[in-house]
N, C-alpha and C positions, 0 to 999 in steps of 0.2 A: 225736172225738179224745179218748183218755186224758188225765187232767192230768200222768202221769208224760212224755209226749212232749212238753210247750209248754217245758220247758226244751231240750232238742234241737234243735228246728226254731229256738227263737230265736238257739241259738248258731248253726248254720246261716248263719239271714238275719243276722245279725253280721258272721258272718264273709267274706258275699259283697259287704256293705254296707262293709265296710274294705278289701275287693280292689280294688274296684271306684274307692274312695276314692284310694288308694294309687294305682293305675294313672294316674287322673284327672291327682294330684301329679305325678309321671314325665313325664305327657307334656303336662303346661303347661309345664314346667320350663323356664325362660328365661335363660343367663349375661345378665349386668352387665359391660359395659364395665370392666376396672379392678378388679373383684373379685380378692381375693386364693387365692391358690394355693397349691402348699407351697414352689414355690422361688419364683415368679413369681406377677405378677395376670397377667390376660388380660385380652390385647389381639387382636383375630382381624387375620389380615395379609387385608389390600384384596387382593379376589378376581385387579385387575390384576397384582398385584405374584406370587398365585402363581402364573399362567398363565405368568412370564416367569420363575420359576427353575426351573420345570418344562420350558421353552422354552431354559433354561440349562442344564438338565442334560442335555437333548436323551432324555428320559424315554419308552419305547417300550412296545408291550405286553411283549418281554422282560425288563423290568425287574421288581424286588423291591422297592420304594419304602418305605421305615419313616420316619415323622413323628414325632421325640420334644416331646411336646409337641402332644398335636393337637389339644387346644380342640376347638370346635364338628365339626370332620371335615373340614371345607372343602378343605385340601390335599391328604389324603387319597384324598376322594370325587372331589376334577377329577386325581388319578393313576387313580385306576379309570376313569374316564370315557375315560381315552387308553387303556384295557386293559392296563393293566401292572394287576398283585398289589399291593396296599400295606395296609398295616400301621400303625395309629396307637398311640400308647403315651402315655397319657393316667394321673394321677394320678387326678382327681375321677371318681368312678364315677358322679355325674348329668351330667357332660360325655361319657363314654363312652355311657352309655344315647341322650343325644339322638344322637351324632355316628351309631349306628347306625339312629337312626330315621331320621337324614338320608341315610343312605346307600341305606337301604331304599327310601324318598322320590325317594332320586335316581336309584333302581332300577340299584346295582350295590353290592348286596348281599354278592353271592356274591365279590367281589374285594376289596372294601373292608371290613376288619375293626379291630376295636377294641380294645384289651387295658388292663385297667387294673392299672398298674404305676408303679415309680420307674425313670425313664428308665436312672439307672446303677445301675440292677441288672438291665438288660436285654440278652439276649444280641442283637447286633445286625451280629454277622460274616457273617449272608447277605446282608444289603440289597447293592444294585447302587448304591441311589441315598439319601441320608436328608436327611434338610431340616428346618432348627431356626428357631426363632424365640424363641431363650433372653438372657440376661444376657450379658455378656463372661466373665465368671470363672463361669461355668456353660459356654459353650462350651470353657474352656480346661482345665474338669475331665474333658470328654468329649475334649477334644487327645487327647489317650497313646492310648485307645481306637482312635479315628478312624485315627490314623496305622499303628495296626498291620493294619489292614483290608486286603485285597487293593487291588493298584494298581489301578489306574483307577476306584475308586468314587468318585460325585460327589457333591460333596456342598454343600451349597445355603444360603444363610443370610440371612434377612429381620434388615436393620442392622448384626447385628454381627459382629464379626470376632472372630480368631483369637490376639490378640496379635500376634505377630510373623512366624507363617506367613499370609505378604500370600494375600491371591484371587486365582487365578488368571485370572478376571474379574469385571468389577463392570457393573451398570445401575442407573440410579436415574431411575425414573419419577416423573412430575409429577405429584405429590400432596403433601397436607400433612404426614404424618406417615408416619413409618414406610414407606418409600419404595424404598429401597436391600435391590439383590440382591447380595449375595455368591457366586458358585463355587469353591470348588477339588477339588483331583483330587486323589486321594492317591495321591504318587508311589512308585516304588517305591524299594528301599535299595539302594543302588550301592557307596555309599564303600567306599572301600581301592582295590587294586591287581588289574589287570584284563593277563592278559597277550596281545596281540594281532601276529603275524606274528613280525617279528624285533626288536620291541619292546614297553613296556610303559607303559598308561593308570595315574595314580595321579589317583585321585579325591578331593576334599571335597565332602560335600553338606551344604545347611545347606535343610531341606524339597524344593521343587523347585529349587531354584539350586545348580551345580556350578562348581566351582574346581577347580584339578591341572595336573598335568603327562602330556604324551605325551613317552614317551623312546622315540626310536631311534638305536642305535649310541651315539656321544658326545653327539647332538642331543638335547636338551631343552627342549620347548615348550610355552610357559605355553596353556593351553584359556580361551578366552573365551566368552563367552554361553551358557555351559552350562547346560542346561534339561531340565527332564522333567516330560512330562505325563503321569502314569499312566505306562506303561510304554516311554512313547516318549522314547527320550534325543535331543541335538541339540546340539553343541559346536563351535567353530572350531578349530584348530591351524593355524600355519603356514599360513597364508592355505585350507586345504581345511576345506569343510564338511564334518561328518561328522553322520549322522543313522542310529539304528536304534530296533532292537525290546528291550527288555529282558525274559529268560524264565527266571529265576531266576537260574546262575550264569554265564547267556551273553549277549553281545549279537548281534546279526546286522543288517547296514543297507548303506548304501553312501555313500562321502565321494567328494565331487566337486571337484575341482580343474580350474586351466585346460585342463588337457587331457583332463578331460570325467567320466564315471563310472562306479565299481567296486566291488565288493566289500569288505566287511571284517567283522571277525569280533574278538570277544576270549571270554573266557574266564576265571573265576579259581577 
């Protein structure tokens, strides 16, 4: 061997000896309970708790599952595991690196992917289904977002809530910490004036809860238990249940009264 080539091959063996280093780092790489983050420390949510907002969102292989916030992969990789597509949207790029080794690990790869990003600067209007385990005034800066999302997407939340758009349902399993599941559905927009037969719905919505009046002729009837889940609306008037489908500027459903069930329709 020339002495002009022993600088070569050392840079070489350097350089395979720092890959090899570097890789080694990567994949010891181990979160800390309670390390800090850029909005949040992490905390991973008890594998029970996301079996049962996954169980709340009623999460199928159909689904488009995005986790903001995905720490280790865990929620992520048990939405791939039910075969839905999901998507984790992670700040620290050594929690993305393992969440994919975990995923590989947990051999669904191919469905479980990693992006490393800031949640809101994430485009997130395909998910079907997204699931946080954020601060209060972190869920309430992603509110405005969430709500303009198509109706019926579910959406899921380890603790905490939304401010003042209550859950549409809650669980909270018996454990010590960090426990409680939140759902809600984002409903669709209703409010205003809705004209139906030979009368007319005037709506208030405040999230999922409806207020208003149904007029017919001189009659005007306050609507109680007005509700919408996703795009199913469900109101009283005048002792008739009235329940339908909402599809943009139409409803379509059927109100049942004592003498029995029919049809009905509005429009606006």
């Amino acid at each position: 061997m020339t002495a002009s080539r022993i600088p070569s091959l050392f840079a070489l063996v350097f350089s395979a000896v720092a890959a090899c280093a570097y890789a080694q780092t990567q994949a010891e790489y181990k979160p800390e309970v309670g390390q800090a983050g850029k909005d949040v420390v992490w905390v991973p949510s008890p594998q029970a708790l996301v079996d049962k907002m996954l169980d709340m969102a009623k999460v199928t292989p159909a689904d488009f599952v995005m986790d903001l916030g995905s720490g280790d992969g865990r929620t992520v990789i048990t939405a791939a595991r039910r075969g839905a597509r999901a998507l984790g949207v992670e700040y620290n790029p050594d929690m993305v690196a393992l969440s994919r080794r975990n995923a590989e690990k947990a051999g669904v790869g191919a469905k479980a992917q990693f992006v490393q990003a800031d949640i809101f600067q994430t485009d997130i209007s395909q998910a079907t289904v997204i699931t946080l385990f954020l601060l209060p005034d972190l869920n309430l800066r992603l509110r405005p977002t969430i709500l303009s999302l198509k109706p019926g997407t579910r959406i899921v939340s380890n603790s905490f809530k939304m401010g003042e758009w209550e859950p549409d349902e809650t669980f909270a399993l018996k454990c010590d910490s960090f426990c409680t599941a939140y759902l809600w559905i984002v409903p669709a927009k209703v409010e205003g004036s809705w004209r139906l037969g030979q009368g007319e719905l005037t709506l208030k919505q405040e999230f999922q809860n409806l207020t208003g009046t149904l007029r017919n002729g001189a009659a005007a009837l306050a609507i109680s238990g007005g509700k919408l889940r996703g795009e199913e609306i469900s109101f009283t008037a005048g002792g008739a249940e009235y329940r339908g489908h909402v599809s943009g500027n139409a409803i379509e459903g059927t109100v049942r009264t004592g003498a029995g069930a029919k049809h009905w329709s509005a429009s606006r």
